[in-house]
NUSEMAR-599855 format. One record per residue (C-alpha): x, y, z; residue number from 0. Coordinates in Angstrom, 2 decimals. Example, Ala and Ser with C-alpha at 12.3 -4.5 7.8 and 13.67 -1.06 7.14 Angstrom:
% NUSEMAR-599855
NODE       c1       c2       c3  voza
NODE    12.30    -4.50     7.80     0
NODE    13.67    -1.06     7.14     1
This chain:
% NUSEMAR-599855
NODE       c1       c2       c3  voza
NODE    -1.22   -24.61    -8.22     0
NODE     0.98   -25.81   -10.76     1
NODE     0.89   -23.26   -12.96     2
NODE     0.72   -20.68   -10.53     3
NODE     4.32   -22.13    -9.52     4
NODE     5.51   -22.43   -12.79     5
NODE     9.15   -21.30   -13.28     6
NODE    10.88   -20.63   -16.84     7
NODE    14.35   -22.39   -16.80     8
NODE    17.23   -20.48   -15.48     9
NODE    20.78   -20.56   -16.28    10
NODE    22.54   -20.59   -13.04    11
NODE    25.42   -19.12   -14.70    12
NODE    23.35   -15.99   -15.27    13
NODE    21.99   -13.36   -13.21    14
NODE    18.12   -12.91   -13.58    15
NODE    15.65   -10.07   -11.93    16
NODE    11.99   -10.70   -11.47    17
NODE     9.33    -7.80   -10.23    18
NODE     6.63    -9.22    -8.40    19
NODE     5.08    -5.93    -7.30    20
NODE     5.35    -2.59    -7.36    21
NODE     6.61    -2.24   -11.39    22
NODE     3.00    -0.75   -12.84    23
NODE     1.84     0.07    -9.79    24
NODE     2.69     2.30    -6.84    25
NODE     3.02     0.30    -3.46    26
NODE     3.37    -3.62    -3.00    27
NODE     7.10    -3.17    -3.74    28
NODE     8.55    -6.53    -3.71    29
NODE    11.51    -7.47    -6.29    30
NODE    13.80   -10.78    -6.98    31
NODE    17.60   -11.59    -8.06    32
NODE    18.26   -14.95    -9.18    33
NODE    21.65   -16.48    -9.43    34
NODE    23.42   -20.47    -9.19    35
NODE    20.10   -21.67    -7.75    36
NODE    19.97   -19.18    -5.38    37
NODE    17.47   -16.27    -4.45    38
NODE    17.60   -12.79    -3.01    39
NODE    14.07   -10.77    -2.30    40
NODE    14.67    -7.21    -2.27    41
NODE    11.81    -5.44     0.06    42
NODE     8.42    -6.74     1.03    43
NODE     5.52    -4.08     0.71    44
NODE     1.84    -3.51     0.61    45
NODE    -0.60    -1.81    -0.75    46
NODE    -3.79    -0.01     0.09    47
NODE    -7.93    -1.35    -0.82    48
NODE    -9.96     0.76    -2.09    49
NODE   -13.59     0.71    -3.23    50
NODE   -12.96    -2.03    -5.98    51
NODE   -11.77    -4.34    -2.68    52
NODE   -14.82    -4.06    -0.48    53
NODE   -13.90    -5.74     3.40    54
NODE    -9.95    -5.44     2.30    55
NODE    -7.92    -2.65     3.71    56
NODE    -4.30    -3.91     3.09    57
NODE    -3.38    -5.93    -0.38    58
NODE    -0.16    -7.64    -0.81    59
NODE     1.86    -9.39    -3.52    60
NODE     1.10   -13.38    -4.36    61
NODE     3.94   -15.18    -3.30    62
NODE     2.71   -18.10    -4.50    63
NODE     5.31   -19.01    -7.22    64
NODE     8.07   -17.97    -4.41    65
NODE     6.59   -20.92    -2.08    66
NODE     7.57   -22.75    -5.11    67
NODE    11.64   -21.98    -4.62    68
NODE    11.57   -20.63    -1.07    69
NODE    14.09   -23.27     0.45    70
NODE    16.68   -21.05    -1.68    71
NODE    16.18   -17.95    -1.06    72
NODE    18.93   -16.63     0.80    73
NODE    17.45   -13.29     2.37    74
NODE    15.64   -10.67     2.20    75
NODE    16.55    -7.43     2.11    76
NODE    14.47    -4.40     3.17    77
NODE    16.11    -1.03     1.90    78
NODE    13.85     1.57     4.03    79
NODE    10.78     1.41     6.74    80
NODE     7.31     2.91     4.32    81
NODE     4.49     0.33     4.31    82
NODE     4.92     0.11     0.40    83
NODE     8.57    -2.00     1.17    84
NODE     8.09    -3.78     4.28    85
NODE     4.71    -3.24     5.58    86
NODE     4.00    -7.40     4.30    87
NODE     6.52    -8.85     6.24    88
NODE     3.80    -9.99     9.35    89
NODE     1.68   -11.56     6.59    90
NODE     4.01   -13.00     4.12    91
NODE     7.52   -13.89     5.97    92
NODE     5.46   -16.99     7.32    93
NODE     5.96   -18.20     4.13    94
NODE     9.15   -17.72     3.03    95
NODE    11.08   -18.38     6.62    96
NODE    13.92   -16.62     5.26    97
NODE    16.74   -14.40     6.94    98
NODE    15.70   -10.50     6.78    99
NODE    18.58    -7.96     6.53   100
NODE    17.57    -3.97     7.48   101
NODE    19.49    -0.91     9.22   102
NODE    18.82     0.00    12.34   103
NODE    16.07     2.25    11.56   104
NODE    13.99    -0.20     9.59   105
NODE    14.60    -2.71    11.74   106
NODE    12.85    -1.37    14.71   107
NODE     9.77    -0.83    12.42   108
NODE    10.21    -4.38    11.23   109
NODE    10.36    -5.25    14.56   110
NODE     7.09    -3.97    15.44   111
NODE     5.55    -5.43    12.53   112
NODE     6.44    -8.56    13.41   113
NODE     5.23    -8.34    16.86   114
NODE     2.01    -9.72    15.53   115
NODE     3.60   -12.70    14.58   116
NODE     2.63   -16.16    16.46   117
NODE     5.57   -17.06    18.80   118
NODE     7.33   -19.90    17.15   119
NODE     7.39   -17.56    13.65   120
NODE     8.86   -14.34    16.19   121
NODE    11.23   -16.44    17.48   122
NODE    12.50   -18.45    13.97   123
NODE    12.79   -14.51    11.78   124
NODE    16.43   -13.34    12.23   125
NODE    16.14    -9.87    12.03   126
NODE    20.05    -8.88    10.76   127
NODE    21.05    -4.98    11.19   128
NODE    23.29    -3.49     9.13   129
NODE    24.83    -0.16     8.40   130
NODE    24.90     2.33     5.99   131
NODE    28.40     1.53     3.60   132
NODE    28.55    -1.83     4.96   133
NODE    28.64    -5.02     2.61   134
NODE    28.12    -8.37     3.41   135
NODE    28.11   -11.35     1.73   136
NODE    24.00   -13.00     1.45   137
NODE    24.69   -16.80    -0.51   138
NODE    26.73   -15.72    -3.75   139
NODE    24.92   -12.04    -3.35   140
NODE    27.78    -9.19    -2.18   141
NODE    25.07    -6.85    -0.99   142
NODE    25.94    -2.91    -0.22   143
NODE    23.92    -0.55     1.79   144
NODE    24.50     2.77     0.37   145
NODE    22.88     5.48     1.93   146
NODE    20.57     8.01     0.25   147
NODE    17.86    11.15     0.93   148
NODE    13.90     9.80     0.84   149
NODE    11.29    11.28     3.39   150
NODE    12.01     8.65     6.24   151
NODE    15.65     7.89     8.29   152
NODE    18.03     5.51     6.28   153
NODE    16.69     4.87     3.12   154
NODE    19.65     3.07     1.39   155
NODE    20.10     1.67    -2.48   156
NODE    21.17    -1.73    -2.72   157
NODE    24.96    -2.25    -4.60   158
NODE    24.61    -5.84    -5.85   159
NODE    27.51    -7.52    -6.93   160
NODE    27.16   -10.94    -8.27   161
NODE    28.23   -12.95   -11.87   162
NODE    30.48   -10.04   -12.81   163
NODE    27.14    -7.88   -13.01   164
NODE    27.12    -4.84   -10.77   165
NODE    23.61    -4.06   -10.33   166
NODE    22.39    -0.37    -8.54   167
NODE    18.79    -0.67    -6.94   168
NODE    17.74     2.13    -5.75   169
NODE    14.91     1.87    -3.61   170
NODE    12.95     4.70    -2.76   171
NODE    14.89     8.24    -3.49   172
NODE    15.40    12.10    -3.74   173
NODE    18.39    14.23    -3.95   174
NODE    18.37    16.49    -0.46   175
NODE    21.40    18.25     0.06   176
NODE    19.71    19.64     3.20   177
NODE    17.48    17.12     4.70   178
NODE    15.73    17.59     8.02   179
NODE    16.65    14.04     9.69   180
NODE    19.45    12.15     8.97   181
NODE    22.93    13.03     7.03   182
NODE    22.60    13.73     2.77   183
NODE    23.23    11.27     0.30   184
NODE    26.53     9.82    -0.44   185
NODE    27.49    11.19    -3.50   186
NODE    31.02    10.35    -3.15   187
NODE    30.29     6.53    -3.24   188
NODE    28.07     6.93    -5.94   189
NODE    31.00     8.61    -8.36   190
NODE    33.08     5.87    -6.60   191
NODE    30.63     3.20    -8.16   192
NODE    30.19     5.16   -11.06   193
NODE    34.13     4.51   -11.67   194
NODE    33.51     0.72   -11.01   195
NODE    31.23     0.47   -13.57   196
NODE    27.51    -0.17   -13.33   197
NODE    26.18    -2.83   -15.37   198
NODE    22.00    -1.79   -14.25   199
NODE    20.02     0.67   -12.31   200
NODE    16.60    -0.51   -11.16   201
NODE    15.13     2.26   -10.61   202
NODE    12.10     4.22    -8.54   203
NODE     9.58     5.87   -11.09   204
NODE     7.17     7.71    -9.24   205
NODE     7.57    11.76   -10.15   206
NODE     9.31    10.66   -13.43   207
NODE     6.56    12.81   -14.88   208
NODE     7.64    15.63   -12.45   209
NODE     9.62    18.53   -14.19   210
NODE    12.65    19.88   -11.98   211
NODE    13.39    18.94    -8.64   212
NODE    11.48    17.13    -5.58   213
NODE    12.91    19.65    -3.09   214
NODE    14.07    20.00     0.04   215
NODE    12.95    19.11     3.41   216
NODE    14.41    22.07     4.99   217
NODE    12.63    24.39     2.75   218
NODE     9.41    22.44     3.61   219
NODE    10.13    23.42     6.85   220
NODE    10.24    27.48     6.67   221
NODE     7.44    27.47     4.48   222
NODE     5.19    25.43     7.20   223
NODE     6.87    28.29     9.22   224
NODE     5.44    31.38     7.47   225
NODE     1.88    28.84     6.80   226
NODE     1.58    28.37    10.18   227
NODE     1.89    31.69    11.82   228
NODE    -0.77    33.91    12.76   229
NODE    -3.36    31.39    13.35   230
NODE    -5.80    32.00    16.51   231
NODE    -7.53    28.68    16.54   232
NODE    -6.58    25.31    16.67   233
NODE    -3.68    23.78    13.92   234
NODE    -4.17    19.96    13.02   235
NODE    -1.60    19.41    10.56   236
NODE    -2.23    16.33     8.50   237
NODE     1.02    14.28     7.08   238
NODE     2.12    11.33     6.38   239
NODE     2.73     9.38     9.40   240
NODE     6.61     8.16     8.23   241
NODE     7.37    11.41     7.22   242
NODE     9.81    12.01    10.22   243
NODE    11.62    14.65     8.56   244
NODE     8.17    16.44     8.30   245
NODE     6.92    15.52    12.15   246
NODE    10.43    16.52    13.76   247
NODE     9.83    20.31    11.90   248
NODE     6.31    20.75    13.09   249
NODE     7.07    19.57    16.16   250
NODE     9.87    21.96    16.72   251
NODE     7.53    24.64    15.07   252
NODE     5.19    24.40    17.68   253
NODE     7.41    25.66    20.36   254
NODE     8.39    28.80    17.83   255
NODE     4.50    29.04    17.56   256
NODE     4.07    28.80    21.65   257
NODE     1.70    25.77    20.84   258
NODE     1.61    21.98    22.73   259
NODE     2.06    18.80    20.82   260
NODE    -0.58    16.35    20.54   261
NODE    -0.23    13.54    17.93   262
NODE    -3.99    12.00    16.58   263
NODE    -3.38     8.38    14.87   264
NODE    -2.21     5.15    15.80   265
NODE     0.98     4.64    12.97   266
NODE     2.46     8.17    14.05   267
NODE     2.72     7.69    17.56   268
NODE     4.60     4.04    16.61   269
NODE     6.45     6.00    14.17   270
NODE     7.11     9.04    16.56   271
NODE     8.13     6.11    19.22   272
NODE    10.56     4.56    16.80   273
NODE    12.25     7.66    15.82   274
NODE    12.79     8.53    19.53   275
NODE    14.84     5.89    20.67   276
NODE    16.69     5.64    16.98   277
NODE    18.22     9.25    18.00   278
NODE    16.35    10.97    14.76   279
NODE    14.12    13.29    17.06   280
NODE    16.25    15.28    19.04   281
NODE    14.99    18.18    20.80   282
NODE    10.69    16.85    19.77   283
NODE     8.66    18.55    22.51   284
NODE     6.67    16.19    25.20   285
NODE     3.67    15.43    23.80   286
NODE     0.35    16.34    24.93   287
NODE    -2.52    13.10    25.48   288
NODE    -5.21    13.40    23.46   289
NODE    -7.72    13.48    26.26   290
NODE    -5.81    16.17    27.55   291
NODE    -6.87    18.98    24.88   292
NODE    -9.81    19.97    26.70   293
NODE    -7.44    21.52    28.84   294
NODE    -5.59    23.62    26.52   295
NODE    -6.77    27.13    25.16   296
NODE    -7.52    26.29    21.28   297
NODE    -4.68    29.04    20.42   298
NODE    -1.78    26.58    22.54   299
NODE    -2.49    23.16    20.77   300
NODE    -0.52    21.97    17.39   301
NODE    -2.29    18.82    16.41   302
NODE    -0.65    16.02    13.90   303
NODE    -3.30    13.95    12.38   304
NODE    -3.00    10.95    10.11   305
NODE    -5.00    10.31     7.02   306
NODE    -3.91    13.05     4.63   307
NODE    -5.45    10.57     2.22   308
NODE    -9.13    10.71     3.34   309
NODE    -8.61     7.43     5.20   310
NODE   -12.13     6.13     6.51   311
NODE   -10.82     5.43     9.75   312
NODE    -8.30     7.65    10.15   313
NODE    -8.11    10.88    12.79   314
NODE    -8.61    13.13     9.82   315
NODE   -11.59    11.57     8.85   316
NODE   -13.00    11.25    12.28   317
NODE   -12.16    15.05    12.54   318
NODE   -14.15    15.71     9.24   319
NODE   -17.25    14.15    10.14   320
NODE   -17.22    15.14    14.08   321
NODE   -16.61    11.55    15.18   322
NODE   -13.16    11.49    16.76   323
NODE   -13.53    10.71    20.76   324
NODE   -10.71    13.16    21.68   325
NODE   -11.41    16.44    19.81   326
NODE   -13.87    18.56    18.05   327
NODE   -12.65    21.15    15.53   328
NODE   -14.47    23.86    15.22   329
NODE   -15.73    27.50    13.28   330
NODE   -11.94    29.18    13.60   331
NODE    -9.37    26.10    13.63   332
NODE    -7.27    25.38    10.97   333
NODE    -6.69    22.37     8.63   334
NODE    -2.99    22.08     7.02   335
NODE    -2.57    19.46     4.44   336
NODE     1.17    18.95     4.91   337
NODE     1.21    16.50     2.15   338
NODE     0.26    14.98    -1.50   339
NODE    -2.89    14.13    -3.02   340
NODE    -1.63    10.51    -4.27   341
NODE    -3.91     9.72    -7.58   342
NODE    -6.51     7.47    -6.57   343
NODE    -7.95     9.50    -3.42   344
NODE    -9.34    12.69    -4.90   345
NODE   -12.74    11.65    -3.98   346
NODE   -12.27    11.01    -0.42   347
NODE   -10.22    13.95    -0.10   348
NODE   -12.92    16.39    -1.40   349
NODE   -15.33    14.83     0.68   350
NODE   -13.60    15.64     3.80   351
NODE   -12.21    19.33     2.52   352
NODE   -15.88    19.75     2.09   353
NODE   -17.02    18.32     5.69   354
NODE   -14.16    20.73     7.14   355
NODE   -15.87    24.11     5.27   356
NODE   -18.96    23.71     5.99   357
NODE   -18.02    23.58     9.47   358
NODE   -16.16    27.17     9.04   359
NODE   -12.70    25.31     9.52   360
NODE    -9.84    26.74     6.88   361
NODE    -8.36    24.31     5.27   362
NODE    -4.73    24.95     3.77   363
NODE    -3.33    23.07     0.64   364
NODE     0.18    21.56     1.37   365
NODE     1.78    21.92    -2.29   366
NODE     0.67    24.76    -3.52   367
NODE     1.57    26.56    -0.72   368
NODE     5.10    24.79    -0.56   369
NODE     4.67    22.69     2.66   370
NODE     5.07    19.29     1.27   371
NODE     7.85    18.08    -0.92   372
NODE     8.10    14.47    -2.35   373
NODE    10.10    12.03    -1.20   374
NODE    11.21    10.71    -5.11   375
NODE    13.48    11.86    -7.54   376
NODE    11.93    14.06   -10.35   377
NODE    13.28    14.66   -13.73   378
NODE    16.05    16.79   -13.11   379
NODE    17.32    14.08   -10.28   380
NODE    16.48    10.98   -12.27   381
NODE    18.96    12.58   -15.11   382
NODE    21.99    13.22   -12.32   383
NODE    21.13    10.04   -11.18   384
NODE    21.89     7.85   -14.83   385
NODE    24.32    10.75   -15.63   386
NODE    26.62    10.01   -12.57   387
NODE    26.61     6.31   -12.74   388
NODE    26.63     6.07   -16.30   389
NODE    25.24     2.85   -16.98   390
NODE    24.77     0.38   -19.81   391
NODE    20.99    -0.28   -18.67   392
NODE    18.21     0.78   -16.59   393
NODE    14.87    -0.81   -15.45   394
NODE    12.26     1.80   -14.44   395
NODE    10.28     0.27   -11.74   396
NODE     7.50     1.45    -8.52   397
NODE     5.40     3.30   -10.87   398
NODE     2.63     3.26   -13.17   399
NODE     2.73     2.69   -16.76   400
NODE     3.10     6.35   -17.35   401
NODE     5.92     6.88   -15.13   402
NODE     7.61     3.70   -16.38   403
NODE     7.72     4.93   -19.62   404
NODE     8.64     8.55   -18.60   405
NODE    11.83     7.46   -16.61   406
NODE    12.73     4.85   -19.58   407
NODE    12.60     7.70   -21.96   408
NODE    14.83     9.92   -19.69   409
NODE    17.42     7.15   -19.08   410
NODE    17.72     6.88   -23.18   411
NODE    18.49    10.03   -23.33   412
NODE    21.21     9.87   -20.78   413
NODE    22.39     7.03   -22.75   414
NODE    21.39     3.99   -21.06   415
NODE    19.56     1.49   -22.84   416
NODE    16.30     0.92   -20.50   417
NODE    14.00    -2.20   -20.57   418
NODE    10.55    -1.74   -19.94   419
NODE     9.04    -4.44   -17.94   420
NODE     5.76    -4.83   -15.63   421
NODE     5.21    -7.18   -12.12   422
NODE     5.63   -11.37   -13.45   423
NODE     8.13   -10.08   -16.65   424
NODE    11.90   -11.88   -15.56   425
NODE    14.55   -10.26   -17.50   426
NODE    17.80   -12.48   -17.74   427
NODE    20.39    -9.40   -17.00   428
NODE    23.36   -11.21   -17.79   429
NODE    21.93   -11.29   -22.32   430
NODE    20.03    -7.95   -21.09   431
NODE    16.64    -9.93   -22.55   432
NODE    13.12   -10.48   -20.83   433
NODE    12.88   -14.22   -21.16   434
NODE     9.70   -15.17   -19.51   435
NODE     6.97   -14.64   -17.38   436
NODE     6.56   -15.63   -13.66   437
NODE     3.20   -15.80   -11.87   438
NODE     2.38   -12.48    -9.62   439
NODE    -0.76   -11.10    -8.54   440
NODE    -2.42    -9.64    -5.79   441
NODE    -3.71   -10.87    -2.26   442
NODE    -6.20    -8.98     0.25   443
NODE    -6.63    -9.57     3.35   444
NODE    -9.55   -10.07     4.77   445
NODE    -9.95   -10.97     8.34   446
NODE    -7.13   -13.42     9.01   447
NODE    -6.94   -14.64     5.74   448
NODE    -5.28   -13.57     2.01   449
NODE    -7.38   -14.06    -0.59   450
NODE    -6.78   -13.89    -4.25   451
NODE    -8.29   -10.12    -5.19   452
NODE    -9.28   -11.49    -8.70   453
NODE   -11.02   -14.73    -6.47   454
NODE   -14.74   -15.63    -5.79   455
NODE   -14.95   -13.72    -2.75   456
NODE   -14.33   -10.18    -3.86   457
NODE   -16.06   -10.57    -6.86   458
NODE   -19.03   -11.69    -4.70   459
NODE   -18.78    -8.64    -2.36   460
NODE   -18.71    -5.98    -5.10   461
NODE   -21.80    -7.41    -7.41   462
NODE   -23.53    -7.00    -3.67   463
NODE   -22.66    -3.82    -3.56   464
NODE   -23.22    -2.95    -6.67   465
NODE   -26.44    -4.81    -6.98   466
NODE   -27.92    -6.05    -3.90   467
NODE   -29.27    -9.17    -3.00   468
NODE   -32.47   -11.80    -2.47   469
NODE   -32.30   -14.44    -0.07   470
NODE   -34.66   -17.31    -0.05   471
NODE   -35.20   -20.42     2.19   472
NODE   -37.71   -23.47     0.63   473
NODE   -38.61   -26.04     3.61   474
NODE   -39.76   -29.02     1.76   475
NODE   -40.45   -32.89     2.31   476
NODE   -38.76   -35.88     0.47   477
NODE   -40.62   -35.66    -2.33   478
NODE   -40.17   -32.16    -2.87   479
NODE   -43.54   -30.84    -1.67   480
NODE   -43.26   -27.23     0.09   481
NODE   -43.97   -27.85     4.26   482
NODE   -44.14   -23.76     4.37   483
NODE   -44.35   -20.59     2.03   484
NODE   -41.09   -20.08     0.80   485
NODE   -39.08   -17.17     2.79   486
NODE   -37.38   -14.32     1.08   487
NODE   -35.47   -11.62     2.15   488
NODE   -34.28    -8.39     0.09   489
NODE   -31.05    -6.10     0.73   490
NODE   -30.08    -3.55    -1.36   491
NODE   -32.53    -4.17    -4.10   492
NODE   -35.22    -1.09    -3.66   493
NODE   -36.40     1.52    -1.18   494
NODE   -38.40     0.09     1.65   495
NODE   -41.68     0.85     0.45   496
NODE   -41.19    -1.57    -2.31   497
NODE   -39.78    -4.11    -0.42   498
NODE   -42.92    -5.77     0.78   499
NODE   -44.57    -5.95    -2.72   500
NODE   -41.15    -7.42    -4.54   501
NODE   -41.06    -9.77    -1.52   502
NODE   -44.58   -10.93    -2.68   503
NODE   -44.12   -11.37    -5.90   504
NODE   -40.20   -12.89    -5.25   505
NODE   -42.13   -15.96    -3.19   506
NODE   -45.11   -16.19    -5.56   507
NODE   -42.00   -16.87    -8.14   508
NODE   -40.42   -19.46    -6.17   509
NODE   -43.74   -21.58    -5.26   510
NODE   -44.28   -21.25    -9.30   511
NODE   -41.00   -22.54   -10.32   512
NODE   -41.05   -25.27    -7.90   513
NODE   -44.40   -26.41    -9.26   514
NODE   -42.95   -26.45   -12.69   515
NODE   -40.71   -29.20   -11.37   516
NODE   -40.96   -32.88   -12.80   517
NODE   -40.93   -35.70    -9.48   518
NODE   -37.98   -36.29   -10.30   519
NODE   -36.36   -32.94   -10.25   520
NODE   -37.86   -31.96    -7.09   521
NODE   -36.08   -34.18    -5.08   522
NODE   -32.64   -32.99    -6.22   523
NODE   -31.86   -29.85    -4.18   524
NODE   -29.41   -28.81    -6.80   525
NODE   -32.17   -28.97    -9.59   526
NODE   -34.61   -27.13    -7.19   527
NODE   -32.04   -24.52    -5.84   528
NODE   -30.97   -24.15    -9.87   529
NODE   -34.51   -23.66   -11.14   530
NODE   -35.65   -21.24    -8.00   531
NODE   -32.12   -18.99    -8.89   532
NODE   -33.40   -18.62   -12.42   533
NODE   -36.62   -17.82   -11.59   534
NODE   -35.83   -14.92    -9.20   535
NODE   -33.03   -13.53   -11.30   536
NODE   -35.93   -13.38   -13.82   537
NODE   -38.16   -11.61   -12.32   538
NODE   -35.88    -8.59   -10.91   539
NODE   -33.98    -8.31   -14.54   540
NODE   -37.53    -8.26   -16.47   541
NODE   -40.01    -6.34   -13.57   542
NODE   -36.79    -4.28   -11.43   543
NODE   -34.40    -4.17   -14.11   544
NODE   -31.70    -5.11   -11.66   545
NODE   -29.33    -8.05   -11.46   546
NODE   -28.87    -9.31    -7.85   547
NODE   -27.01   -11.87    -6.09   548
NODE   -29.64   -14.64    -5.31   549
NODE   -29.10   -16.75    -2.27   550
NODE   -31.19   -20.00    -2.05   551
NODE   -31.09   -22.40     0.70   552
NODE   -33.04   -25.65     0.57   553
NODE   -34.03   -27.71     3.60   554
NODE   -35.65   -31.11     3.44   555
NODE   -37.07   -32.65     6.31   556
C-alpha cells in the first residue's frame, strides 16, 4: 500500500495536474489540480466491462493514492451529468468525503446516484449547485463554470485560476450554434478569456481523428424527420439514454408522425425524469407504459430503447433475441440506430443487427443516414477552439493514444506547445514539465466490492473461461490414507460424452499421485493438495491438450 500511495514531492508554490483516468482511454474521466497542499478533483467517471472483465459491468478509477491525501482535497467538481464524469461518485465519494460542486442539471443526476448511498454517507456529501458564469472560490482554487454545447443540458468547461496560471478545462464539448436543449456556447466569454490570457487547455480528444465538424443537433433532428416517415410498423429508436437533445426531438417527432411514446430502459426513464423537472423537455408527449403497447395499433407506437451498444441486458438486446417482457418486434417494424458505434462493440452490435434481420425487422444505420451527430469537437472545432484562446499549452486528454496524439498535433499547429501525457503522468504546469508518476489503475466492481482489474480474481475468472476447470475432493485419515475414491468434477473442459472417461482417468491420477507420497508428505495437506494439482494439470496438458484451473480440496478426518 505504500507504494501504491506514493507521492513525488510537490512544490506548493507551483501548480501541478495529475490524470487519473480517462487520458488513454475513453470513459473513467477523473482529473487532479494540486496547489499549497491543497487538492481539487475535477469529475468522477466510469467505465464499461467487457469480455476481458468477466462478472464486472462498471470499472472505475483506483483512488488509492488519493486516500493517501484526501483530508486536502478541497472539492470536487463535476462539469456535466454522462456516466464517463460522474457515474463513480456512489462508489468512490465514500472515500474521499469531500464537498461536490455541479449545476443544477448534474446535480439532480448526482443526486440520484447517490441515492444508493448508506444514510450517514447521503447525509455527510454536500451536494453544492452552481450556475453557468458563476465563480466561486474552492480552497486557493477560483473555479468558473463556463457554459458550452455537448449532447446533454449544461455541460460547462472549468476556468481555473490559481498561482497566476489560468488553466481552461474543457470537459466534454462540441461547437452547436443550434442545439436542441439548452442555450449555445458562450463564445463571448471565451474571446473574453482569450484576452485574459490562457496559460493551458486540457482538453477532450475523442473525434480528434474526425475531419470537419461534429454537427448539429438540430440537423439531427430533420434528418430523423425524413428517416422516420413512411414507416407502417412499429419504430424503436435506439439512443443513448443522456442524449436529451436527441430524446426531446423524437419525442416531439412522434406527434408529427401521429405515433405514442413509450420509453424501453431503466437509465432513460431516470434521465427523461430528470430532464422534466430541470425545464429541458418542454412540450415531451405523455408517455405510454410499456405494458400498455398491446393496446396500440403497431403503426401508433414510437419506441426509445436503450443499448445502442449491444448491451447484454439492455431493451435492445432483449428486443433482438425476443426476450423483453413488454414487447415483441416483429416481420414489418423498424429498428433506428440513432447513434454511434463506439470502437470496442462491433461484435455485439452485429450480433443483434443480425438477430433483428432474420426476424424481417429493418434496421436503419444512424450516421450514415445523418441521424446521430457526436457530442465532441472534431478537427475543424478543436482548431477554433486553440485558435480563439490562443494559448501557450495544451494537454490532450479523454481519448486514446491515437486521438491524444491527433489533437496534440493539431494544437502545434495552432501554435500551442502540447504535452502528451497518459492516466498516473503529473505534469508540474507552473515549469510546463511532467515530473513524475502517480499510482492509477483500474477497479471493477463486482458484487459490492471493487476489485483491482489486474488482481487475482479476474485473472481467475477469465483462465475459467477460457479454459475450464477440474474440481477434486480427497477424504483422507491422519496419516494420509484415502477413506474414499477421490471425487472430481469437470466444467468447461470437453463435451459431455467425454466427461465420464476424463473423470476416470482425472481420479485414477489423483489416487496415483497420492500413493507416490512419502509418510511424511502425506500428512501435509499443502504437500498433498500441491502434488494432486500437478498431477491433474498433467494429465489434461499431455492427454486433452488443455490447461485448466484445478481446484483441490483436502479433508482429513
Amino acid at each position: 500500500m505504500h507504494d501504491v500511495q506514493h507521492w513525488p514531492d510537490l512544490d506548493p508554490h507551483n501548480l501541478y495536474f495529475l490524470p487519473v483516468g480517462g487520458t488513454g482511454e475513453i470513459g473513467m474521466n477523473l482529473n487532479l489540480y494540486a496547489f499549497g497542499g491543497q487538492f481539487l478533483l475535477v469529475d468522477l467517471g466510469v467505465m464499461f466491462g467487457d469480455e476481458t472483465t468477466p462478472g464486472v459491468e462498471v470499472i472505475t478509477p483506483d483512488i488509492r493514492a488519493l486516500e493517501a491525501i484526501k483530508d486536502r482535497i478541497v472539492g470536487l467538481v463535476l462539469t456535466h451529468a454522462h456516466e464517463d464524469h460522474l457515474g463513480a461518485l456512489q462508489y468512490l465519494w465514500p472515500k474521499l468525503r469531500c464537498p461536490v460542486y455541479a449545476t443544477s442539471f448534474t446535480a439532480r443526476v448526482a443526486q440520484r446516484k447517490i441515492a444508493n448511498l448508506n444514510d450517514k454517507d447521503k447525509k455527510a456529501l454536500k451536494l453544492n449547485r452552481v450556475q453557468a458564469g458563476q465563480a466561486i472560490e474552492i480552497g486557493l482554487f477560483r473555479v468558473e463554470w463556463l457554459h458550452l454545447t455537448h449532447s446533454i443540458p449544461e455541460p460547462n468547461g472549468l476556468v481555473i485560476d490559481v498561482a497566476d496560471q489560468r488553466v481552461f478545462h474543457t470537459g466534454d464539448w462540441k461547437l452547436d450554434p443550434s442545439p436542441v436543449v439548452g442555450d449555445s456556447y458562450d463564445a463571448a466569454r471565451l474571446e473574453e478569456i482569450a484576452a485574459e490570457g490562457v496559460d493551458w487547455v486540457v482538453c477532450d480528444s475523442t473525434n480528434a481523428t474526425s475531419p470537419g465538424w461534429s454537427g448539429s443537433e438540430s440537423e439531427a433532428a430533420k434528418a430523423l424527420a425524413q428517416v422516420l416517415a413512411g414507416h407502417e410498423g412499429r419504430l424503436a429508436v435506439s439512443c443513448f439514454a443522456s442524449n436529451v437533445a436527441r430524446v426531446k426531438s423524437l419525442g416531439l417527432l412522434a406527434e408529427q408522425l401521429g405515433r405514442r411514446v413509450s420509453v424501453l430502459g431503466r437509465s432513460m426513464h431516470e434521465m427523461i425524469q430528470a430532464a422534466k423537472i430541470e425545464g429541458y423537455l418542454a412540450g415531451f408527449p405523455n408517455l405510454v407504459p410499456a405494458s400498455d403497447l398491446g393496446y396500440l395499433p403497431r403503426s401508433e407506437q414510437l419506441i426509445l430503447c436503450t443499448g445502442s451498444q449491444g448491451e447484454p441486458r439492455a431493451a435492445l438486446s432483449k428486443l433482438a433475441s425476443d426476450t423483453h417482457p413488454d414487447l415483441h418486434l416483429e416481420a414489418g417494424d423498424t429498428v433506428v440506430f440513432s447513434s454511434k458505434q463506439i470502437p470496442g462493440n462491433e461484435r455485439p452490435i452485429a450480433r443483434m443487427r443480425n438477430q433483428f434481420a432474420v426476424a424481417g425487422i429493418q434496421v436503419i444505420e444512424g450516421e450514415s443516414n445523418g441521424i446521430h451527430v457526436s457530442g465532441h469537437p472534431c478537427v475543424e472545432e478543436l482548431k477554433w477552439m486553440y485558435q480563439t484562446l490562443m494559448p501557450t499549452h495544451v494537454i490532450p486528454v479523454h481519448g486514446e493514444g491515437r486521438h491524444l496524439k491527433a489533437n496534440a498535433n493539431i494544437a502545434r499547429e495552432c501554435g500551442s506547445h502540447a504535452v502528451e501525457i497518459r492516466n498516473g503522468d503529473l505534469v508540474n504546469l507552473s515549469t510546463a514539465q511532467t515530473v513524475g508518476k502517480v499510482f492509477t489503475g483500474r477497479l471493477g466492481l463486482t458484487g459490492n466490492s471493487l476489485i483491482p482489474t489486474t488482481g487475482a480474481v479476474l485473472k481467475d475468472r477469465n483462465k475459467l473461461k477460457y479454459h475450464g476447470s477440474v474440481m477434486a475432493t480427497l477424504v483422507l485419515d491422519q496419516k494420509g490414507g484415502l477413506l474414499a475414491p477421490p471425487a472430481a468434477r469437470v466444467v468447461g473442459l470437453v463435451d459431455k460424452s467425454q466427461e465420464a472417461s476424463v473423470v476416470s482417468e482425472i481420479v485414477q491420477r489423483l489416487a496415483g499421485a497420492l500413493d507416490a507420497l512419502g509418510p511424511l508428505s502425506r500428512q501435509d495437506d499443502a504437500a498433498v493438495q500441491s502434488a494432486a494439482e500437478e498431477a491433474v494439470r498433467r494429465y489434461c496438458w499431455r492427454q486433452l491438450n488443455q490447461r485448466p484451473v484445478a481446484q483441490i480440496m483436502v479433508a482429513r478426518i
